[in-house]
C-alpha positions, 0 to 999 in steps of 0.5 A: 482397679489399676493405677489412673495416670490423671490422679494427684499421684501419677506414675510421672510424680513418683519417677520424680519422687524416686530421681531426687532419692537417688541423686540424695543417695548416690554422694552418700554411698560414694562418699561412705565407700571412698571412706572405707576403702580409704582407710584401709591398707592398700593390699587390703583394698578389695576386701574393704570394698567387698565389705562395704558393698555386703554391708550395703546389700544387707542393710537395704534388704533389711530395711525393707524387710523390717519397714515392710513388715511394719507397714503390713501390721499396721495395714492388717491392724487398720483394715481389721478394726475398719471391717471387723470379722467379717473380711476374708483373709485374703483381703487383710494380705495386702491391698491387691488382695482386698481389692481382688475380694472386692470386685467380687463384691456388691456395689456398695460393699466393694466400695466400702472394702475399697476405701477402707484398705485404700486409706489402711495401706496409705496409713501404713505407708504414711507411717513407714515414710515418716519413721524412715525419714526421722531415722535418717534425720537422726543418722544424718545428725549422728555422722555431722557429730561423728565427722566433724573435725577437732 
């Protein structure tokens, strides 16, 4: 049950997928970066930029952790209401969990399990996706109003 390179989403969509977020996030970053260090003293420099890579590191690994535990809730919530009681809780872990119990399965029970956690996680991550591209619309709106010069 890995992942089929001739489906709709194949490995060559998410490469593209994942080159045009980092060509939209590398000027932000130089940009936010040359802004910190910029303003500070120079003999304060390296502290600035210090700073700013810490508050980097530490806002990405947050983000992960708080939108990764949002879509994990709301692919546990899905794939519970979806199977009731009756699923072990390996497969409301994650996909590969519900995937793992169902090559276990009978047939038609495996397919069942399959589509089901298939279309919680796809909800989850659609969820994750759009509440992380409507932050960033806001953050981007907030920095035009807060550079912008008098």
């Amino acid at each position: 049950m890995g992942c089929s390179s001739d489906g709709p989403w194949a490995l060559w969509v998410l490469v593209a997928g994942m080159v045009v977020v980092s060509l939209g996030m590398a000027p932000v970053f130089a940009i936010g970066t040359e802004q910190i260090i910029t303003s500070a003293p120079p003999e304060r420099a390296g502290a600035a930029s210090a700073i700013a890579e810490t508050s980097s590191e530490f806002c990405g690994a947050l983000g992960i952790a708080l939108f990764g535990s949002a879509g994990t809730l709301i692919y546990r919530q899905q794939l519970a209401q979806a199977g009731g009681n009756s699923l072990p809780p390996e497969a409301l872990a994650t996909l590969g969990g519900a995937l793992s119990v169902a090559e276990r399965l009978p047939a038609e029970a495996a397919q069942t399990l399959t589509l089901m956690a298939r279309a919680a996680f796809t909800d989850a991550l659609q969820f994750t996706a759009l509440t992380g591209s409507a932050l960033m619309l806001l953050a981007s709106v907030l920095a035009a109003r807060m550079l912008r010069r008098p």
